[in-house]
NULUM-640228 format. One record per residue (C-alpha): residue in one letter; x, y, z negated. Coordinates in steps of 0.1 Angstrom, whole numbers, padded with zeros to 4 digits, always signed. Layout:
BEGIN
aXYZ;...
//
This chain:
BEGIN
x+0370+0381-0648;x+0402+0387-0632;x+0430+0407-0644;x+0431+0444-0625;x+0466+0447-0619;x+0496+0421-0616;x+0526+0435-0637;x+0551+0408-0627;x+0564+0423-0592;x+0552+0397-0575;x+0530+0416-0555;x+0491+0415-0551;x+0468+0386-0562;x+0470+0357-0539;x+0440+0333-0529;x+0444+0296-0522;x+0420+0275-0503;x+0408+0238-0510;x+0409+0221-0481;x+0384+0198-0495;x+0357+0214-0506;x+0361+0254-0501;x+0372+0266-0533;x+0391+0294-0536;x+0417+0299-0562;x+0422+0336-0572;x+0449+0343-0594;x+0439+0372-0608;x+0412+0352-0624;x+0426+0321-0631;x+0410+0290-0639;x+0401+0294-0676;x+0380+0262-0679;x+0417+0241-0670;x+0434+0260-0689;x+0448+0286-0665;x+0446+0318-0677;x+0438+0354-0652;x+0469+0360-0639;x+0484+0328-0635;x+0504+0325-0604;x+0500+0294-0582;x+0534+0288-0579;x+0534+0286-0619;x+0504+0255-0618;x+0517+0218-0626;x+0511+0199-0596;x+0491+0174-0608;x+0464+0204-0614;x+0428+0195-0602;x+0405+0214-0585;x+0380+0220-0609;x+0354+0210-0579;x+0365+0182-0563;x+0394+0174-0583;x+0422+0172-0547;x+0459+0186-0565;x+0479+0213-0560;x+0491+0197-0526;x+0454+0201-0510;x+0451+0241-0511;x+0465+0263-0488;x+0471+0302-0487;x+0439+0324-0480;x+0439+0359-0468;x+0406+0372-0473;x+0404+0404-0447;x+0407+0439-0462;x+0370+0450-0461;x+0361+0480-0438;x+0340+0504-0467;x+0306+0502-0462;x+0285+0531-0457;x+0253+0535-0482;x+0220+0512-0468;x+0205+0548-0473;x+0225+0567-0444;x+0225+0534-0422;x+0207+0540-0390;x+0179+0509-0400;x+0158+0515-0372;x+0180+0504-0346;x+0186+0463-0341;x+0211+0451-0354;x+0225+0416-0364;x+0204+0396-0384;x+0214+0363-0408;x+0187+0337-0414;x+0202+0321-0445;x+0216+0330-0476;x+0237+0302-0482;x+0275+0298-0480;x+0270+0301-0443;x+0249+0332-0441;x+0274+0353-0469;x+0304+0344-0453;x+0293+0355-0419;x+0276+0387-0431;x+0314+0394-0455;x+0330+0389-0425;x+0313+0414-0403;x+0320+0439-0428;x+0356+0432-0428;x+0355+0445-0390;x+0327+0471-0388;x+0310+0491-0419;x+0285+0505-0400;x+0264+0479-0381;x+0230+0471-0396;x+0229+0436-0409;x+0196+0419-0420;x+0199+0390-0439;x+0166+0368-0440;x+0163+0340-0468;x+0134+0319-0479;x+0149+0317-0517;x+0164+0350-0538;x+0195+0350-0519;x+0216+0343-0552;x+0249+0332-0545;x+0266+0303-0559;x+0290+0272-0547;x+0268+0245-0533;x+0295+0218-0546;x+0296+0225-0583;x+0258+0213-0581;x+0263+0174-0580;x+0292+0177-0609;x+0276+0207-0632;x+0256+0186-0660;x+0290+0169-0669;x+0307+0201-0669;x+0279+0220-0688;x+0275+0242-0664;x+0243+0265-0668;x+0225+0280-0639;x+0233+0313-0652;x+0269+0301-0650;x+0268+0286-0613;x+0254+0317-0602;x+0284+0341-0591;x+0269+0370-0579;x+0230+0380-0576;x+0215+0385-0544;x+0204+0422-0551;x+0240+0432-0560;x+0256+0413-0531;x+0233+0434-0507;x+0242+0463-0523;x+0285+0458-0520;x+0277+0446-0482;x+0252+0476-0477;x+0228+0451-0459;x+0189+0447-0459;x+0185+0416-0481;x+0146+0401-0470;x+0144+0372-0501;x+0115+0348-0503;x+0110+0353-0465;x+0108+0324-0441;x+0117+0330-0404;x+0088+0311-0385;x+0093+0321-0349;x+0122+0330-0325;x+0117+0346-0289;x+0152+0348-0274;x+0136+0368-0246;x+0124+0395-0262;x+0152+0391-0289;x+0130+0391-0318;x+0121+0371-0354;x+0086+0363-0363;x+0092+0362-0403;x+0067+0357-0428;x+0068+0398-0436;x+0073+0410-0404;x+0092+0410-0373;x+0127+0417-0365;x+0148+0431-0336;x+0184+0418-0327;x+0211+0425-0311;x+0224+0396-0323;x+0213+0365-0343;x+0232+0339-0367;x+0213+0307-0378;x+0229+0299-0413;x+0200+0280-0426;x+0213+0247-0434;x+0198+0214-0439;x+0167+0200-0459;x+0166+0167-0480;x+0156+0140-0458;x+0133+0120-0472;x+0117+0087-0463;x+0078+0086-0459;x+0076+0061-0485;x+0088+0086-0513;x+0061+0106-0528;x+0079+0146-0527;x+0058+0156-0561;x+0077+0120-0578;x+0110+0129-0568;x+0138+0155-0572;x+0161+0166-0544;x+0191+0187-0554;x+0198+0206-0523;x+0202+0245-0537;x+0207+0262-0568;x+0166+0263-0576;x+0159+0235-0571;x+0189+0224-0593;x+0177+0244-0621;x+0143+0233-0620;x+0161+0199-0633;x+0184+0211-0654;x+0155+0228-0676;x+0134+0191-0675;x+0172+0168-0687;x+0176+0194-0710;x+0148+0183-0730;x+0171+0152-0740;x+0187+0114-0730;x+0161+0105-0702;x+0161+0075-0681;x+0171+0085-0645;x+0172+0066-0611;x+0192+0077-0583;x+0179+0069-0554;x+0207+0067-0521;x+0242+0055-0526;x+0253+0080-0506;x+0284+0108-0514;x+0258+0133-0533;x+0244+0101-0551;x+0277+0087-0565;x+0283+0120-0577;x+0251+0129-0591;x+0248+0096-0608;x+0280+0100-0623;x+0272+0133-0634;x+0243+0124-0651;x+0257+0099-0672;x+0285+0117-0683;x+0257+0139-0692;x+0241+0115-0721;x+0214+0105-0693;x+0204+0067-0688;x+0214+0064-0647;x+0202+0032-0626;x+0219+0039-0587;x+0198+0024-0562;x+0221+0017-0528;x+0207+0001-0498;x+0240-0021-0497;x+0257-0044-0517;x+0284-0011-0525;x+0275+0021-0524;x+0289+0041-0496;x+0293+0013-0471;x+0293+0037-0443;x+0323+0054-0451;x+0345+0032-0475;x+0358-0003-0468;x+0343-0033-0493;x+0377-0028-0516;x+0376+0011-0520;x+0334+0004-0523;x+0342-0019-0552;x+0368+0003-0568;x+0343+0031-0569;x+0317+0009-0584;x+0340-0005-0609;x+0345+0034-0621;x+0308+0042-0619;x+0300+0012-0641;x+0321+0022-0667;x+0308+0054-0672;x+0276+0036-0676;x+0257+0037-0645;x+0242+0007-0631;x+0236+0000-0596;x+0214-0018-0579;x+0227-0033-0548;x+0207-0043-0515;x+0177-0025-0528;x+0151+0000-0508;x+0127+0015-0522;x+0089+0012-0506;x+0070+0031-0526;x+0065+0051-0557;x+0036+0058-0586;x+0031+0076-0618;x+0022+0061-0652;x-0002+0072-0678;x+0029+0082-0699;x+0043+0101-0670;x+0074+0082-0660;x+0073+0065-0626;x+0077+0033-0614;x+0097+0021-0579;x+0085-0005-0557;x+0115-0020-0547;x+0116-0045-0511;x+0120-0073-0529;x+0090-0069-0548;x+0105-0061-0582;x+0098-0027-0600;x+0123+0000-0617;x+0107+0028-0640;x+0120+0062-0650;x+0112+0090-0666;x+0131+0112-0642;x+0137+0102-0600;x+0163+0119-0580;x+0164+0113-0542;x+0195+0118-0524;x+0190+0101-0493;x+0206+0124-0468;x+0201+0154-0449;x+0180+0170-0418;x+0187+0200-0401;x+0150+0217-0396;x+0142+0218-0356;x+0110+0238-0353;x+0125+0271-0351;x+0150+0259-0326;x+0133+0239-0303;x+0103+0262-0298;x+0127+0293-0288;x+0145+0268-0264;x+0179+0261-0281;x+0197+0231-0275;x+0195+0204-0308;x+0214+0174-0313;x+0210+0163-0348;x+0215+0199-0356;x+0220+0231-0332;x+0241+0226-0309;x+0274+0252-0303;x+0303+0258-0284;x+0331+0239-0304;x+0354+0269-0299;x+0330+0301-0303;x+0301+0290-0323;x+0274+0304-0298;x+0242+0284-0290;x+0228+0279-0255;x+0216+0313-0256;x+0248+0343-0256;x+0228+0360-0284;x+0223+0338-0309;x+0251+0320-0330;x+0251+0290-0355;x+0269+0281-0383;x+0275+0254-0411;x+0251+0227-0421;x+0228+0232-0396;x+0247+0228-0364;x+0261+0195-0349;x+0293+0200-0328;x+0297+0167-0303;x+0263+0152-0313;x+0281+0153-0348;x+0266+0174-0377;x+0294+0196-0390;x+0285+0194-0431;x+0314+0208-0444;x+0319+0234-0463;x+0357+0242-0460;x+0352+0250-0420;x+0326+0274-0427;x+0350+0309-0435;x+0370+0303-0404;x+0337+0298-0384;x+0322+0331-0400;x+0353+0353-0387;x+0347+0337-0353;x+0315+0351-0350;x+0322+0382-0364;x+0344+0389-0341;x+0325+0380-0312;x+0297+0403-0323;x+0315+0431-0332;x+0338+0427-0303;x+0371+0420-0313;x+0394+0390-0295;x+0399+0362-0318;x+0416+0325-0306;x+0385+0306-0313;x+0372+0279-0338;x+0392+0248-0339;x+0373+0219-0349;x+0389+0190-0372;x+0378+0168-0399;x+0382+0181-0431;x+0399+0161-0462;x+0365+0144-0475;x+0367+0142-0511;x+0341+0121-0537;x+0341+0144-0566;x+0334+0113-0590;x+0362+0114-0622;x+0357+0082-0628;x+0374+0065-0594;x+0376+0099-0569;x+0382+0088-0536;x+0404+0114-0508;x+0400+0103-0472;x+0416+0120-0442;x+0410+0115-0405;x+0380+0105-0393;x+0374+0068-0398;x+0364+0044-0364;x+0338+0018-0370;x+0348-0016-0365;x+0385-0009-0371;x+0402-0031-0393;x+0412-0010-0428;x+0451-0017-0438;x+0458-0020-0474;x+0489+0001-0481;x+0492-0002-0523;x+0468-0020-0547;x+0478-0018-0581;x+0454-0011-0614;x+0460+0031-0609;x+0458+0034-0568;x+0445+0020-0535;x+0455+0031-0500;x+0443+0017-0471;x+0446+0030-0435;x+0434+0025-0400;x+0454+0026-0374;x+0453+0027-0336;x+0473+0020-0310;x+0504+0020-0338;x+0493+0052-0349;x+0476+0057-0382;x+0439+0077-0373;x+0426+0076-0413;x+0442+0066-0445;x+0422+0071-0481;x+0428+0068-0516;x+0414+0055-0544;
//
């Protein structure tokens, strides 16, 4: 709870921005859990402080100005009836966009359509909660009911949008369909997961429900977990778990996990960190198929022919933005939704896209510190309001794993030799360079 007023003549309470994963440090409420009471100024924070989500220092935030918000009018005196902007998605994505159309216009009608209870929370306290003993009740900031209520908006939970004419600038949802004036695709991306993996067998962690629905069977007691996908959300998870009391075998498809991102002595200085927190991984191994025993745990055929059991199996092998809805209404899709890099539209002048589910480049942009500045973007556009334009970079990419976190910046170019810079027992830096000039440097 922050504290009301600042007495110190310093002027208002200031926000700060992780560049790394999207927090937001308020100082009018502090981070109590590191110590730092409501009201602590940033200036005031030691600099080796932590973000208590990602763990990036004081260095890695920036100053946010949240916009002043324009007072909503009561849902009751909105004119409904008329079209108005509608949200598919109550994630990150879909709140920020439908906050920052409020900023600039109180009286619009906003529709927000989402197939879970529209509860909002911080997607990346989800792979590092267990270790933190982090409730669901705690995760969850701000119900999805009271949210609607602040933002004056029609909140549609446990409603799946299953049809989208661009023509007629309409919804098909599962109660009912919408009119638009204009439409914001904030629905993210699912768990991707291999044929071979049985969906009843195996946990994905992918939202706040689904998270809780696993909290409730660990909490039970010390269980015998395997992780399977080496993979950022793995590392993390698997970490997590142990430091949790939780028996954690990591299944990687390589012979460290994260080969796709890290070089081999990063890879191995993150394994060395995961192992002493007492996971074990199992290198080169894919998984083929999966059964359950009498006593209910189940056991992993593994390719080369060997089995793993556990009583509890979390997959974590990537992500897939859903295509259906797209595709069918006629909207460009390259491993996501395709938009304009600078104003976030989609193929069709109506319709925008934001967040997990759109690819920028034939890149997917999964990121959550991009997604605020792309939610004022379209705000403005829709409410009709200049505004410079979305500038697209690579975020600081940060493994939230205590043990050995890793920080990498740039955007790394296969097949480029990785310089080391330092190597001692406490650091490693390594960078890439190109044409003399360094293009990515991490740390470990």
């Amino acid at each position: 709870m922050s504290v009301s007023e600042p007495t110190d003549g310093l002027g208002p309470w200031k926000q700060f921005l992780c560049r790394a994963c999207g927090l937001i440090y308020d100082e009018g409420e502090g981070d109590p859990d590191s110590g730092l009471a409501p009201g602590t100024r940033f200036e005031d924070i030691a600099e080796d402080w932590a973000c208590p989500i990602c763990g990036v220092t004081k260095s890695d935030f920036e100053p946010y100005q949240r916009r002043a918000s324009v007072a909503p009018m009561p849902v009751s005196v909105l004119p409904q009836r008329r079209p108005g902007v509608v949200i598919v998605g109550a994630g990150i994505a879909g709140w920020s966009v439908a906050e920052a159309i409020r900023a600039e216009d109180a009286r619009v009608p906003i529709t927000l359509v989402t197939a879970c209870n529209g509860d909002i929370y911080h997607k990346p306290e989800l792979s590092i909660a267990l270790g933190r003993g982090l409730s669901p009740d705690k995760l969850r900031r701000e119900t999805g009911a009271a949210a609607a209520a602040r933002l004056s908006l029609r909140l549609m939970a446990d409603t799946v949008a299953v049809g989208l004419s661009p023509e007629r600038h309409s919804l098909r949802t599962t109660r009912g369909t919408l009119a638009y004036t204009h439409l914001v695709l904030a629905h993210g991306a699912r768990s991707a997961l291999p044929a071979c993996l049985d969906p009843a067998l195996c946990w994905r962690v992918n939202d706040l429900a689904a998270w809780s629905a696993l909290h409730a069977e660990l909490a039970r007691g010390p269980r015998t977990v395997a992780v399977i996908g080496a993979g950022m959300v793995g590392c993390e998870l698997a970490e997590d778990l142990a430091r949790a009391g939780h028996g954690v075998t990591l299944i990687g498809a390589g012979m460290l996990p994260l080969p796709e991102l890290l070089p081999p002595a990063a890879g191995r200085r993150l394994l060395a960190g995961l192992e002493r927190q007492g996971v074990r991984y199992r290198a080169n191994s894919l998984v083929t198929g999966l059964s359950r025993r009498p006593d209910g745990n189940v056991t992993l055929a593994l390719s080369d022919g060997e089995v793993l059991d556990a009583a509890t199996l979390v997959a974590a092998t990537g992500l897939a933005t859903p295509s259906r809805l797209v595709r069918g209404a006629g909207l460009a899709f390259d491993r996501g939704i395709v938009v304009d890099r600078a104003t976030l539209r989609t193929n069709r002048t109506d319709i925008f896209a934001l967040g997990d589910c759109i690819s920028i480049d034939g890149q997917p942009c999964r990121f959550i510190e991009p997604v605020a500045r792309q939610a004022e973007v379209i705000a403005h556009a829709i409410v009709g309001r200049v505004h410079p334009g979305y500038a697209h970079a690579a975020p600081v990419i940060r493994l939230k794993t205590r043990s050995a976190p890793v920080e990498l910046h740039g955007t790394p170019r296969p097949g480029v030799a990785w310089h080391i810079v330092e190597d001692t027992e406490r650091r490693l830096a390594m960078e890439q360079r190109h044409d003399g000039e360094v293009t990515a440097w991490l740390a470990a």
